[in-house]
PDBQT receptor file of N, H, CA, C and O in Angstrom, charges set to zero:
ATOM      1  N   UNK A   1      61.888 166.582  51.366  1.00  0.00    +0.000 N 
ATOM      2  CA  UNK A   1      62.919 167.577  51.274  1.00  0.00    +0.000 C 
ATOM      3  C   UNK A   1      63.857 167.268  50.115  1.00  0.00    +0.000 C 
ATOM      4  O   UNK A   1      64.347 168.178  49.448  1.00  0.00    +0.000 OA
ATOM      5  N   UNK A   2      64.155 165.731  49.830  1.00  0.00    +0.000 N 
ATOM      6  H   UNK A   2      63.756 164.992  50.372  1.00  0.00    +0.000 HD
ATOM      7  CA  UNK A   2      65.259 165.693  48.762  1.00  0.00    +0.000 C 
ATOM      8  C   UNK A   2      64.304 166.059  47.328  1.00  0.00    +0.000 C 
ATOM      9  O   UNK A   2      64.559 166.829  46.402  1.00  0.00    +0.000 OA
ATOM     10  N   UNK A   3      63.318 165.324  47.528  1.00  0.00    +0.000 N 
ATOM     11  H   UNK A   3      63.111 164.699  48.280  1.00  0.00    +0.000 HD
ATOM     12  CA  UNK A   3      62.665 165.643  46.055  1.00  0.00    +0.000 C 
ATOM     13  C   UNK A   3      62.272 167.274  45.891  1.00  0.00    +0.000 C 
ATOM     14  O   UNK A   3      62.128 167.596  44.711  1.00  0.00    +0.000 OA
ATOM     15  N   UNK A   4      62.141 167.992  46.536  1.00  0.00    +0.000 N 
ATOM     16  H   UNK A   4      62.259 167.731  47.494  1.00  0.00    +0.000 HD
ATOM     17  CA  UNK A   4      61.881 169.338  46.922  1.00  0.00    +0.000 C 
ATOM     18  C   UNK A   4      63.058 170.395  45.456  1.00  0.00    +0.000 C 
ATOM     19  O   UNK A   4      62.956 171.053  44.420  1.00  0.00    +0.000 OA
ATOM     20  N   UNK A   5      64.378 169.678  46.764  1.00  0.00    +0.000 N 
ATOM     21  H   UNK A   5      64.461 169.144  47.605  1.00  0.00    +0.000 HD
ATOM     22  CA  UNK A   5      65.696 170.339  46.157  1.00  0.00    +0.000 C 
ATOM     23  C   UNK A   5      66.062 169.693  45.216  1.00  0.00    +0.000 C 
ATOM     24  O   UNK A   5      66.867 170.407  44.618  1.00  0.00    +0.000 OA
ATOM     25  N   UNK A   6      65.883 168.103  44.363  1.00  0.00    +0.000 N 
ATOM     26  H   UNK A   6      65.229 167.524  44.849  1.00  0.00    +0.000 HD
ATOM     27  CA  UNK A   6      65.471 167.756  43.060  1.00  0.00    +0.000 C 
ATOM     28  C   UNK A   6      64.913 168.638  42.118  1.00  0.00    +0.000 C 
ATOM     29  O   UNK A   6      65.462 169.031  41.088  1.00  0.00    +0.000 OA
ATOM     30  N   UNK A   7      63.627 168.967  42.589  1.00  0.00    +0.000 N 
ATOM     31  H   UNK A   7      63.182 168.648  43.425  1.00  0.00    +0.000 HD
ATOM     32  CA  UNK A   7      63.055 169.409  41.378  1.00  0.00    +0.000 C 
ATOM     33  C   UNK A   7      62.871 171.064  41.285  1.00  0.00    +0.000 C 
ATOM     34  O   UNK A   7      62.095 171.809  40.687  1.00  0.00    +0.000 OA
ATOM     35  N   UNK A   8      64.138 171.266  42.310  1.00  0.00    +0.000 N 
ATOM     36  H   UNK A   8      64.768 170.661  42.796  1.00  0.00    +0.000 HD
ATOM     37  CA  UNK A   8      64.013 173.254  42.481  1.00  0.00    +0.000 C 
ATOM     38  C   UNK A   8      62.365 173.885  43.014  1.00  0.00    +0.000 C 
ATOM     39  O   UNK A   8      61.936 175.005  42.735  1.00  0.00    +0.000 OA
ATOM     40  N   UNK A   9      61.857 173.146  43.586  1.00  0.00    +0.000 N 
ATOM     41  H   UNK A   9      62.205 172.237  43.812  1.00  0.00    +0.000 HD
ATOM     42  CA  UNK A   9      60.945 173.824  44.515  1.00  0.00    +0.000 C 
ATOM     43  C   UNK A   9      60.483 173.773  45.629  1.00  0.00    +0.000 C 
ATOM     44  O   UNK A   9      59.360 173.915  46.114  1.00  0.00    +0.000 OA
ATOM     45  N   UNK A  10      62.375 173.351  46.335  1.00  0.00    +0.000 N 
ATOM     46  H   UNK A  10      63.287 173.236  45.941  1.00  0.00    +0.000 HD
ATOM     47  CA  UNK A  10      62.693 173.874  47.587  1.00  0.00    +0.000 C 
ATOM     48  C   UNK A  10      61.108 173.346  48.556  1.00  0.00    +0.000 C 
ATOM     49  O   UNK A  10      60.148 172.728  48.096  1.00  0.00    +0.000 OA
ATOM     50  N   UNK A  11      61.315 173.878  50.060  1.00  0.00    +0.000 N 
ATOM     51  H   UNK A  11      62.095 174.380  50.434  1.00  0.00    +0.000 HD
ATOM     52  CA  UNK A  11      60.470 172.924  50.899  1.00  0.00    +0.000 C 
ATOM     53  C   UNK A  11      60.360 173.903  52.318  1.00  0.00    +0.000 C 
ATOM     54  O   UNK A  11      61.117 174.871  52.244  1.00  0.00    +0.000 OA
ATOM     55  N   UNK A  12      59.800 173.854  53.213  1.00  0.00    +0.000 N 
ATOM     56  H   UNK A  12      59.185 173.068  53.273  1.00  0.00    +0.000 HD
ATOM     57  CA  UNK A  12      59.192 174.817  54.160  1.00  0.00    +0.000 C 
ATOM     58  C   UNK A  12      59.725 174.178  55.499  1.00  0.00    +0.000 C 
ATOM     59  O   UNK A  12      59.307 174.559  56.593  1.00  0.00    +0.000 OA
ATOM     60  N   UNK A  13      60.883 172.963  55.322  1.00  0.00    +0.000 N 
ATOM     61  H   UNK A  13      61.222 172.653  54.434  1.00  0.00    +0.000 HD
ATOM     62  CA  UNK A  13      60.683 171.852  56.839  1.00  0.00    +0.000 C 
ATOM     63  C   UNK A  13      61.163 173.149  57.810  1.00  0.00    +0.000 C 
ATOM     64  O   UNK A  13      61.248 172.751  58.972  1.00  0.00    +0.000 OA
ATOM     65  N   UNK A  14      61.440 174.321  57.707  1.00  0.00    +0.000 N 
ATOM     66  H   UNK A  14      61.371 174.644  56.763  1.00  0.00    +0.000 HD
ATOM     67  CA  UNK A  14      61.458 175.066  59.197  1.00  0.00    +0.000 C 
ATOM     68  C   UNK A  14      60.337 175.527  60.187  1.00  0.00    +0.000 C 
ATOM     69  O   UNK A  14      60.480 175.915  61.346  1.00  0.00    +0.000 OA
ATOM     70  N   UNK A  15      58.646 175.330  59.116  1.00  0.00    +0.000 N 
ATOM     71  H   UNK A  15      58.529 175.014  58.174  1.00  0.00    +0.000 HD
ATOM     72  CA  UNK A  15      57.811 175.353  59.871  1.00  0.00    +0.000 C 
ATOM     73  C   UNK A  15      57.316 174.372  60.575  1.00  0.00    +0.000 C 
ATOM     74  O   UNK A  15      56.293 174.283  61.253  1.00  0.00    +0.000 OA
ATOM     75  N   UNK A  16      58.384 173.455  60.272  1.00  0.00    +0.000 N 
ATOM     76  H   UNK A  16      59.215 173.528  59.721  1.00  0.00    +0.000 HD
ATOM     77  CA  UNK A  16      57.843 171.939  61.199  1.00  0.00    +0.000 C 
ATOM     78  C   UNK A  16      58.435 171.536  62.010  1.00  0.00    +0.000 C 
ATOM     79  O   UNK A  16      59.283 170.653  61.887  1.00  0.00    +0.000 OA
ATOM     80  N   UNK A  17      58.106 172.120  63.073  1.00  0.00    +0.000 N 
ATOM     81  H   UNK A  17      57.416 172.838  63.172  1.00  0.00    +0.000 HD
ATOM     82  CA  UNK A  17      59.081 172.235  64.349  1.00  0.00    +0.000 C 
ATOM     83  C   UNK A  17      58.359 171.155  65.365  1.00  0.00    +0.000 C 
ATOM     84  O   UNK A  17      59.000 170.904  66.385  1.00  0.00    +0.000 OA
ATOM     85  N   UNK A  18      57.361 170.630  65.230  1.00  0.00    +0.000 N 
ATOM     86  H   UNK A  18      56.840 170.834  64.402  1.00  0.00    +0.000 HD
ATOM     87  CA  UNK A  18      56.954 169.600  66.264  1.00  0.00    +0.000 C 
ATOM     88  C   UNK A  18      57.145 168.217  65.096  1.00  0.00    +0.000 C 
ATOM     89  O   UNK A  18      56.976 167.061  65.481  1.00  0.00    +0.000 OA
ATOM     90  N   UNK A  19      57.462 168.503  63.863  1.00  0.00    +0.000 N 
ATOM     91  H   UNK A  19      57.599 169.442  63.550  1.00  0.00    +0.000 HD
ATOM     92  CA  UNK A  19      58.164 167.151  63.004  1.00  0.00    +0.000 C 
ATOM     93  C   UNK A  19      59.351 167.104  63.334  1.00  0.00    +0.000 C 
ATOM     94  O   UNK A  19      59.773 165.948  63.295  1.00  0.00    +0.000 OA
ATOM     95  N   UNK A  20      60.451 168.203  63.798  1.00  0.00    +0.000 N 
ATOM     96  H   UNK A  20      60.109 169.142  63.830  1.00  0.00    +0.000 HD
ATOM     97  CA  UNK A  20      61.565 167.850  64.050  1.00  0.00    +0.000 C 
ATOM     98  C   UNK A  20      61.831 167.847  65.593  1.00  0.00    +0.000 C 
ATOM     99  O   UNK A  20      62.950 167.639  66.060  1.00  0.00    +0.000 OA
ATOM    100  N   UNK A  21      60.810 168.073  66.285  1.00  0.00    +0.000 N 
ATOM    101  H   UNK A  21      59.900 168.242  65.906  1.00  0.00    +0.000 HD
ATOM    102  CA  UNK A  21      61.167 167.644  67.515  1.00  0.00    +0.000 C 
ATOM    103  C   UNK A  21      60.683 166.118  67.542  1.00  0.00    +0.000 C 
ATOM    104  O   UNK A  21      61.299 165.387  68.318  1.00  0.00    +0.000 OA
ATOM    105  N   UNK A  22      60.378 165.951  67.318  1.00  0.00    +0.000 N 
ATOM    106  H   UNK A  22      59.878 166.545  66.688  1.00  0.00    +0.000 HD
ATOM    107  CA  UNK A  22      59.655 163.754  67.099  1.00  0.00    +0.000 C 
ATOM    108  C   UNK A  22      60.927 163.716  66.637  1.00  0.00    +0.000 C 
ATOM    109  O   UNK A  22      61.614 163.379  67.601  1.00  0.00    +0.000 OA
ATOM    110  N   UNK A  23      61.480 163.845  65.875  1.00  0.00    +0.000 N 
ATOM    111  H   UNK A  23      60.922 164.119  65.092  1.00  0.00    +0.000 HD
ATOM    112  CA  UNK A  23      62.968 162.959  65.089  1.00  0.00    +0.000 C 
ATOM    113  C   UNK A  23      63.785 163.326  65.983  1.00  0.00    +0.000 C 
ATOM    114  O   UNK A  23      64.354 162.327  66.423  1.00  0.00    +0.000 OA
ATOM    115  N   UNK A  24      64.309 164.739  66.727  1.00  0.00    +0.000 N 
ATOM    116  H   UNK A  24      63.847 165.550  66.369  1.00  0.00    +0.000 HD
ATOM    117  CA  UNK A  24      64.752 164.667  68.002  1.00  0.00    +0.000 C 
ATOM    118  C   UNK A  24      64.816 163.387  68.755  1.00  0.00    +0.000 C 
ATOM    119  O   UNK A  24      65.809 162.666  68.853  1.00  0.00    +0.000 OA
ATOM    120  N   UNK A  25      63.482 163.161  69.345  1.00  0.00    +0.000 N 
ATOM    121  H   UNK A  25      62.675 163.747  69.265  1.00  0.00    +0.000 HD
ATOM    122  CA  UNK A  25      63.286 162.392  70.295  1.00  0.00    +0.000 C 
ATOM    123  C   UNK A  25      64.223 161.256  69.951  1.00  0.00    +0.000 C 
ATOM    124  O   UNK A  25      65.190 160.874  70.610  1.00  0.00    +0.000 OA
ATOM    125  N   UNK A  26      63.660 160.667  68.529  1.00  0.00    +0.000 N 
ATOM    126  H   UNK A  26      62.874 160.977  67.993  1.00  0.00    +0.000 HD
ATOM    127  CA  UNK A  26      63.698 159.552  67.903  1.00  0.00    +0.000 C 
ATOM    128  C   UNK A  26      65.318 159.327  67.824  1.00  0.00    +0.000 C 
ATOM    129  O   UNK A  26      65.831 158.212  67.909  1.00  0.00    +0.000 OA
ATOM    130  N   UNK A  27      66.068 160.573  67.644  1.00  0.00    +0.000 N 
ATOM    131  H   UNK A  27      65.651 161.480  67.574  1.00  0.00    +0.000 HD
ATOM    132  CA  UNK A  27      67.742 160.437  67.291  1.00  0.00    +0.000 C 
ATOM    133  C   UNK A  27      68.493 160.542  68.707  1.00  0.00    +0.000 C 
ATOM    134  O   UNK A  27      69.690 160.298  68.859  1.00  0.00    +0.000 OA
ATOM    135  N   UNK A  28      67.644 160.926  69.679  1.00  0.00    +0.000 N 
ATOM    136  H   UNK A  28      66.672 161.124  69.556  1.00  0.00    +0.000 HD
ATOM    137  CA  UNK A  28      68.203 160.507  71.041  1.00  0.00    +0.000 C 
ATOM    138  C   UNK A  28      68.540 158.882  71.471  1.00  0.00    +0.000 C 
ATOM    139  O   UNK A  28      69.584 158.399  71.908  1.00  0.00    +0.000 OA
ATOM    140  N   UNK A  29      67.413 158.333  71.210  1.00  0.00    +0.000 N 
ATOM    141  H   UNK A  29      66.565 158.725  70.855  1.00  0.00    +0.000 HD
ATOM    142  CA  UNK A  29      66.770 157.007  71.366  1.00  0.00    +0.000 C 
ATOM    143  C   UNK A  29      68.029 155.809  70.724  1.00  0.00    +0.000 C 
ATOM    144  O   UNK A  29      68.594 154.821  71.195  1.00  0.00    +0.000 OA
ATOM    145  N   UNK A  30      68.065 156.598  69.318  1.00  0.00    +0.000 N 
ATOM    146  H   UNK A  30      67.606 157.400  68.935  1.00  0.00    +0.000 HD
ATOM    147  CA  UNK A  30      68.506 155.589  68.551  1.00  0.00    +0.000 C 
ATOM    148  C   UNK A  30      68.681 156.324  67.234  1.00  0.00    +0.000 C 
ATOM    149  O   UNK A  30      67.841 156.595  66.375  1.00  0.00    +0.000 OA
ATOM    150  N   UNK A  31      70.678 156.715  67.322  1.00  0.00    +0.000 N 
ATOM    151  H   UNK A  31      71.360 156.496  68.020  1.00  0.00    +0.000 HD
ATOM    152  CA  UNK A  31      71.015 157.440  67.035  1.00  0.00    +0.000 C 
ATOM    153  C   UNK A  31      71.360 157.033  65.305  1.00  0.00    +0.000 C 
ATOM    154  O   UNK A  31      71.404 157.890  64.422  1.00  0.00    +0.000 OA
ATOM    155  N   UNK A  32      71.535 155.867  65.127  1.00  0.00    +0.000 N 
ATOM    156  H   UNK A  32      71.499 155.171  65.844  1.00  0.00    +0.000 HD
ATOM    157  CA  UNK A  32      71.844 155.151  63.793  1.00  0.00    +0.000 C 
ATOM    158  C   UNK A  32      70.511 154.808  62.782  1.00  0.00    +0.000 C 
ATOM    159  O   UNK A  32      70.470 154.451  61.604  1.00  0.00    +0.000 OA
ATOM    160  N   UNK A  33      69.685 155.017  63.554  1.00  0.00    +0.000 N 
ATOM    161  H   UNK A  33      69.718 155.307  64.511  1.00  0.00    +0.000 HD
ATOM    162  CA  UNK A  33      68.233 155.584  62.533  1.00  0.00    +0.000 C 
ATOM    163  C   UNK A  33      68.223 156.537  61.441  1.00  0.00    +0.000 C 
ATOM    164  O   UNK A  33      67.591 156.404  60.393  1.00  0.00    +0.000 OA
ATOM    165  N   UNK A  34      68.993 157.539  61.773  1.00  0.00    +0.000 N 
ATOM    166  H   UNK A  34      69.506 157.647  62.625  1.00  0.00    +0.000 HD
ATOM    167  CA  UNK A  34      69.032 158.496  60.770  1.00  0.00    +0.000 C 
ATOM    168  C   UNK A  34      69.557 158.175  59.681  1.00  0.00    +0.000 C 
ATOM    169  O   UNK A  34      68.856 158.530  58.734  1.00  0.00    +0.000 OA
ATOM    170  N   UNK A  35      70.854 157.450  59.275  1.00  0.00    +0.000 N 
ATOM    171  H   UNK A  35      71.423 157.161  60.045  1.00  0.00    +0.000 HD
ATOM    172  CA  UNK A  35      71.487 156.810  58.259  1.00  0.00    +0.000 C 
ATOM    173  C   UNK A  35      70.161 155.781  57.916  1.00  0.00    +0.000 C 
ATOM    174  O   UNK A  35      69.673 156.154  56.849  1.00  0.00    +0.000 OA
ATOM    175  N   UNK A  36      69.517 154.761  58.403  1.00  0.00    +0.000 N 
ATOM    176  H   UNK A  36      69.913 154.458  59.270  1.00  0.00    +0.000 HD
ATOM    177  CA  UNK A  36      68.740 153.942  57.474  1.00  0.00    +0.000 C 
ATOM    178  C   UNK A  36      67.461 155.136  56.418  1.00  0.00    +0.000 C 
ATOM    179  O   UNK A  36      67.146 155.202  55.229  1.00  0.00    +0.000 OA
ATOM    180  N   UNK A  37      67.068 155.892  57.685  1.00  0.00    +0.000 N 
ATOM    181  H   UNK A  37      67.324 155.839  58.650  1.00  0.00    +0.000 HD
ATOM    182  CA  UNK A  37      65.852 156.408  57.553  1.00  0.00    +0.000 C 
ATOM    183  C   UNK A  37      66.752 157.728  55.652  1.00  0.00    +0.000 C 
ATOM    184  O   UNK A  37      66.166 157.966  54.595  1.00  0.00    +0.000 OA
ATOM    185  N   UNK A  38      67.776 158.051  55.954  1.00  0.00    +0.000 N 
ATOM    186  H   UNK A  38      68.252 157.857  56.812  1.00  0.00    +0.000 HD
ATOM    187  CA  UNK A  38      68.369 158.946  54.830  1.00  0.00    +0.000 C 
ATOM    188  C   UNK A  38      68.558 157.677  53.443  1.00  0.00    +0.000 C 
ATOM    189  O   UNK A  38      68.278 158.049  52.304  1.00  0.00    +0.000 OA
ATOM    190  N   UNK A  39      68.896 156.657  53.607  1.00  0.00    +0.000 N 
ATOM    191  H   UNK A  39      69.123 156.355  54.533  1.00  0.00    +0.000 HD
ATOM    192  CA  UNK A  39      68.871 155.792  52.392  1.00  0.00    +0.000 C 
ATOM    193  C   UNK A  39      67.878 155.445  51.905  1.00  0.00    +0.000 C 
ATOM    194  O   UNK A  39      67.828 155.206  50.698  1.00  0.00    +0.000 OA
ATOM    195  N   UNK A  40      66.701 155.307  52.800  1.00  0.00    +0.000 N 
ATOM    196  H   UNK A  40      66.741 155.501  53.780  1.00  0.00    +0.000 HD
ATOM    197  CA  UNK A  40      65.274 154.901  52.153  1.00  0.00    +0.000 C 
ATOM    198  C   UNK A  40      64.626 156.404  51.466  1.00  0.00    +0.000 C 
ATOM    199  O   UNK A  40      63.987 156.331  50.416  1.00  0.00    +0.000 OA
ATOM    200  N   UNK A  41      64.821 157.581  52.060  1.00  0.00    +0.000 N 
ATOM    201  H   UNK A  41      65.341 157.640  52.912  1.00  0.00    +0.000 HD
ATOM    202  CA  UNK A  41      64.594 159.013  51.842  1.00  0.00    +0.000 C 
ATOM    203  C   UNK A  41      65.310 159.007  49.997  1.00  0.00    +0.000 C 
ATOM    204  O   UNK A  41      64.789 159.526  49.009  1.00  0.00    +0.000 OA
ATOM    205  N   UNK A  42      66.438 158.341  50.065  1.00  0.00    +0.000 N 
ATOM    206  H   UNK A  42      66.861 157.920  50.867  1.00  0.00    +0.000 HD
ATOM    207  CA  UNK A  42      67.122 158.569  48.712  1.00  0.00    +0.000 C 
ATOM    208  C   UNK A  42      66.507 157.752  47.559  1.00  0.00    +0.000 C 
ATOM    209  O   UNK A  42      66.193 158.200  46.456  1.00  0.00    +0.000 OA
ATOM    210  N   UNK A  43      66.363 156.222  48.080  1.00  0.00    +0.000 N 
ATOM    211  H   UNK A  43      66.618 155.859  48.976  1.00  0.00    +0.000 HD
ATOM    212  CA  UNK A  43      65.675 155.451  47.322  1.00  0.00    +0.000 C 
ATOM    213  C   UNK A  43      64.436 155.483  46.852  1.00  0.00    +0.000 C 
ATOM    214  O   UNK A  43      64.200 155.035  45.730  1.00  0.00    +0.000 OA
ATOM    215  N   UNK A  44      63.476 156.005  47.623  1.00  0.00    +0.000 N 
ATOM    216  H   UNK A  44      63.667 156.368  48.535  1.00  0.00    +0.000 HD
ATOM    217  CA  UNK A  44      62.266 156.704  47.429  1.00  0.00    +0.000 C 
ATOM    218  C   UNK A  44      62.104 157.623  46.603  1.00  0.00    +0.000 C 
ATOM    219  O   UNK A  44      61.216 157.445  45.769  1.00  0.00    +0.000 OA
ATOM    220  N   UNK A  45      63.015 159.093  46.546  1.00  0.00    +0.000 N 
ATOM    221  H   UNK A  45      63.736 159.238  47.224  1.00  0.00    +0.000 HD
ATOM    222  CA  UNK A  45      63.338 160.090  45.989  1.00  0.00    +0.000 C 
ATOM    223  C   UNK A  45      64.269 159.603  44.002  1.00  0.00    +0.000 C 
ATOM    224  O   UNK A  45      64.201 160.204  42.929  1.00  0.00    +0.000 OA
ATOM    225  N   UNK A  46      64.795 158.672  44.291  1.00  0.00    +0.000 N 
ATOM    226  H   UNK A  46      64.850 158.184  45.162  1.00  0.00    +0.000 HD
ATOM    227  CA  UNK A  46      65.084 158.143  43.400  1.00  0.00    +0.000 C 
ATOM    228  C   UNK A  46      64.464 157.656  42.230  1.00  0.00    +0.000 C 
ATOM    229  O   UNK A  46      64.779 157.825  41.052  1.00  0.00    +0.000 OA
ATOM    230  N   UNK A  47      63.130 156.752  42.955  1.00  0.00    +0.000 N 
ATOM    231  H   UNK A  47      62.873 156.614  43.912  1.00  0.00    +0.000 HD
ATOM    232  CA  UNK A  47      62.314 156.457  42.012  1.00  0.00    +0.000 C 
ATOM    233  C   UNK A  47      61.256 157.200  41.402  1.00  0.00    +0.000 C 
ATOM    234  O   UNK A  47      60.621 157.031  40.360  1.00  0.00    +0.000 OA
ATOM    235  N   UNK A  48      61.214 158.193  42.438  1.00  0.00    +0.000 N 
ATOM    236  H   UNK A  48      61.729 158.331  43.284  1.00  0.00    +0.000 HD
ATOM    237  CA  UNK A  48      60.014 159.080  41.944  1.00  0.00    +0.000 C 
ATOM    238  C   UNK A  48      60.749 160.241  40.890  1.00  0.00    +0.000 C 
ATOM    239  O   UNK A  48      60.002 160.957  40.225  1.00  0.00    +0.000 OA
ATOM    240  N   UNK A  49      61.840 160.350  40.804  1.00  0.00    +0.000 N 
ATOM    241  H   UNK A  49      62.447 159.768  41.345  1.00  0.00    +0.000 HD
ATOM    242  CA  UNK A  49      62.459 161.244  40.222  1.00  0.00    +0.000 C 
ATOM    243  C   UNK A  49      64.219 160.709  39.768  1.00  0.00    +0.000 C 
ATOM    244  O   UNK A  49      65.270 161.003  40.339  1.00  0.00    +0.000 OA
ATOM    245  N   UNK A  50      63.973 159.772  38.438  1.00  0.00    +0.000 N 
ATOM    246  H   UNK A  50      63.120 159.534  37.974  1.00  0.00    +0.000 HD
ATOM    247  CA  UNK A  50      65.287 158.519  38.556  1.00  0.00    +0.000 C 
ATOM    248  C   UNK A  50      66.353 159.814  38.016  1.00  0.00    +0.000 C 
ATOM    249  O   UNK A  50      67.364 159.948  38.705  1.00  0.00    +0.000 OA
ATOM    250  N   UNK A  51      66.184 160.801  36.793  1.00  0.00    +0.000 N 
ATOM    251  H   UNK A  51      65.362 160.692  36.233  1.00  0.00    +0.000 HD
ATOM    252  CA  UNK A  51      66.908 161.260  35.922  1.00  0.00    +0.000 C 
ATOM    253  C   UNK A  51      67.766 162.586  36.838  1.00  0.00    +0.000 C 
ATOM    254  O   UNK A  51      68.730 163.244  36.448  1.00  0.00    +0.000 OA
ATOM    255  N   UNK A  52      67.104 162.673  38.024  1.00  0.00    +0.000 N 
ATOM    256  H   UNK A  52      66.321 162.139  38.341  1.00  0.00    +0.000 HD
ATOM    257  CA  UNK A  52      67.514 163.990  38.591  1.00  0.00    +0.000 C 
ATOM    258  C   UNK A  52      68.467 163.434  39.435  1.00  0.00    +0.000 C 
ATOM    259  O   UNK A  52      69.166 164.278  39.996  1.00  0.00    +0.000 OA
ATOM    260  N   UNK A  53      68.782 161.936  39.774  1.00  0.00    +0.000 N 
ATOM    261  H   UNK A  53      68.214 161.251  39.319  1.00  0.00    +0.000 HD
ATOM    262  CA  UNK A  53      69.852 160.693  40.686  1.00  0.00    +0.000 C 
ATOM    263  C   UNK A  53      70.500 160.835  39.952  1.00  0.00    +0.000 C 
ATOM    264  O   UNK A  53      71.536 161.228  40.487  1.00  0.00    +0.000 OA
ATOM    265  N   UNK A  54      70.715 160.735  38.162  1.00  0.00    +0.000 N 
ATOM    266  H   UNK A  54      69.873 160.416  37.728  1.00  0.00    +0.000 HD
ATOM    267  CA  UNK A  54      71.790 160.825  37.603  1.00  0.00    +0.000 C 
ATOM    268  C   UNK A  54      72.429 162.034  37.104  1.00  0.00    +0.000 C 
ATOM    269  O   UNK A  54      73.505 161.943  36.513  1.00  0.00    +0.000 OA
ATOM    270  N   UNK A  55      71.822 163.235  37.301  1.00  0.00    +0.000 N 
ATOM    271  H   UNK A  55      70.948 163.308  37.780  1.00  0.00    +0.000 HD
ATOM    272  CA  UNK A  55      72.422 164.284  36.732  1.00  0.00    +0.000 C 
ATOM    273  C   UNK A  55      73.033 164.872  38.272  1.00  0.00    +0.000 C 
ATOM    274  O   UNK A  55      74.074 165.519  38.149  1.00  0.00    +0.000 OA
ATOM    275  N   UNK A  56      72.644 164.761  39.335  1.00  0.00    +0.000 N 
ATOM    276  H   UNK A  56      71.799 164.235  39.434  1.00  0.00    +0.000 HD
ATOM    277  CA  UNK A  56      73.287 164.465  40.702  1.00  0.00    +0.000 C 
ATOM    278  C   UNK A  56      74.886 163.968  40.532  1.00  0.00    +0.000 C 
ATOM    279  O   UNK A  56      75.863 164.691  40.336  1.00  0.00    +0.000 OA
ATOM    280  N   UNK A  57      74.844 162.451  40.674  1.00  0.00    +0.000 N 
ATOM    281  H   UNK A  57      74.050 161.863  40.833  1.00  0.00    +0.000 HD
ATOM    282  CA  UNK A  57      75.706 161.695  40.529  1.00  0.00    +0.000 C 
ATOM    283  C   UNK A  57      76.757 162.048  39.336  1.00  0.00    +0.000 C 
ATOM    284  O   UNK A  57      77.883 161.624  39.596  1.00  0.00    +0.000 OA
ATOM    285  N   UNK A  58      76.633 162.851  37.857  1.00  0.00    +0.000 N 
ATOM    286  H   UNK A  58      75.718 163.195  37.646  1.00  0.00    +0.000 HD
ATOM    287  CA  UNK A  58      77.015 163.145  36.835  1.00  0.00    +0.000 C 
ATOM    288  C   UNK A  58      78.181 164.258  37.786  1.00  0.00    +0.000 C 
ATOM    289  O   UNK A  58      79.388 164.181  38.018  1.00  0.00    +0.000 OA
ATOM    290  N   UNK A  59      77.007 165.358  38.190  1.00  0.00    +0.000 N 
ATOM    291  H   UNK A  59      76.027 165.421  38.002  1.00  0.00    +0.000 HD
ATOM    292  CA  UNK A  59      77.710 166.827  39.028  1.00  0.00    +0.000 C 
ATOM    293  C   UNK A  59      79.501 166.221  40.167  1.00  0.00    +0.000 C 
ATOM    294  O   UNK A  59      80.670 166.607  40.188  1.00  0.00    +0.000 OA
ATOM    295  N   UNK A  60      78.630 165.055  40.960  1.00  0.00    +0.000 N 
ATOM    296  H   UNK A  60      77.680 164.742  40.943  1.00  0.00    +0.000 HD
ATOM    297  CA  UNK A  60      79.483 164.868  41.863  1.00  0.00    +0.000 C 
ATOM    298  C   UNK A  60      81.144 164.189  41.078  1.00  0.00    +0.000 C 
ATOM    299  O   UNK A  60      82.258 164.340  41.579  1.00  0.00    +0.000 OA
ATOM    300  N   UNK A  61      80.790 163.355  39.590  1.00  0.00    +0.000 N 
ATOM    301  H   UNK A  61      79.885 163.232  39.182  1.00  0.00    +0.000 HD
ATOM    302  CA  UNK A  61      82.224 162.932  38.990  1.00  0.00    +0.000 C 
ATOM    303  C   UNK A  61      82.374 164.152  38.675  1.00  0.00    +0.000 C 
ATOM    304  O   UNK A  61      83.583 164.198  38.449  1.00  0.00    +0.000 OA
ATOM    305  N   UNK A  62      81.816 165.563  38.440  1.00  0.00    +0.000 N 
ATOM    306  H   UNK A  62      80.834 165.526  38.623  1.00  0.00    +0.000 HD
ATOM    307  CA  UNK A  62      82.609 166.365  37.535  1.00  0.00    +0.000 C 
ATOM    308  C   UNK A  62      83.327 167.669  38.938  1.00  0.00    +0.000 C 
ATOM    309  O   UNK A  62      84.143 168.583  38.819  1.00  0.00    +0.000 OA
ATOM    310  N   UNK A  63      82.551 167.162  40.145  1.00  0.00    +0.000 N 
ATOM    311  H   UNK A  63      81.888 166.419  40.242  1.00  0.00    +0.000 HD
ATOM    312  CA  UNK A  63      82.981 168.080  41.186  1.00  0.00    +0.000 C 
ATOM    313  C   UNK A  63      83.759 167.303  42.313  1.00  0.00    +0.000 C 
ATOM    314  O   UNK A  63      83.369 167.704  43.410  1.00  0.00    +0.000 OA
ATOM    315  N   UNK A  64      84.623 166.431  42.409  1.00  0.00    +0.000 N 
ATOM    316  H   UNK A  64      84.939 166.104  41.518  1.00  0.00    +0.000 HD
ATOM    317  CA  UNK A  64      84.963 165.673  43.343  1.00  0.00    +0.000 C 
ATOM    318  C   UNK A  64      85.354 166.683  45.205  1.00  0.00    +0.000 C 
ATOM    319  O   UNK A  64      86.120 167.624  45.412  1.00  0.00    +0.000 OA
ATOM    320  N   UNK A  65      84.580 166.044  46.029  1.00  0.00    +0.000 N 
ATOM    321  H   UNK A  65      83.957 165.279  45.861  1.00  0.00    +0.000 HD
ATOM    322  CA  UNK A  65      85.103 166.648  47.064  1.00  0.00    +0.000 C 
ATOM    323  C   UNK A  65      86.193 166.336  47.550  1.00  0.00    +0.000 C 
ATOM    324  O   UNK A  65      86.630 166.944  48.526  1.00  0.00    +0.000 OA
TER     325      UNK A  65
């Protein structure tokens, strides 16, 4: 999904409704999973796509929330 919205061609995860019922389960269980499992999602996404982390990161100094 991040590399998806990286590289503008977006991603379908609403037809994956028995993938998000497993992570359901999984965020019942053990709710602080999601934070590890989103940093490795970034780091992953990162390497496969380093220049689109920095024009990201560029947006966020020029847009502060």
């Amino acid at each position: 999904m991040l590399l998806g919205d990286r590289l503008e061609i977006g991603s379908e995860i609403e037809r994956h409704a028995a993938y998000l019922g497993q992570w359901i389960e999984l965020l019942d269980e053990s709710p602080k999973v999601l934070f590890q499992v989103l940093g490795e999602a970034r780091q992953a996404a990162d390497l496969i796509c380093p220049e689109a982390s920095g024009q990201l990161e560029a947006e966020g100094e020029a847009h502060p929330a």
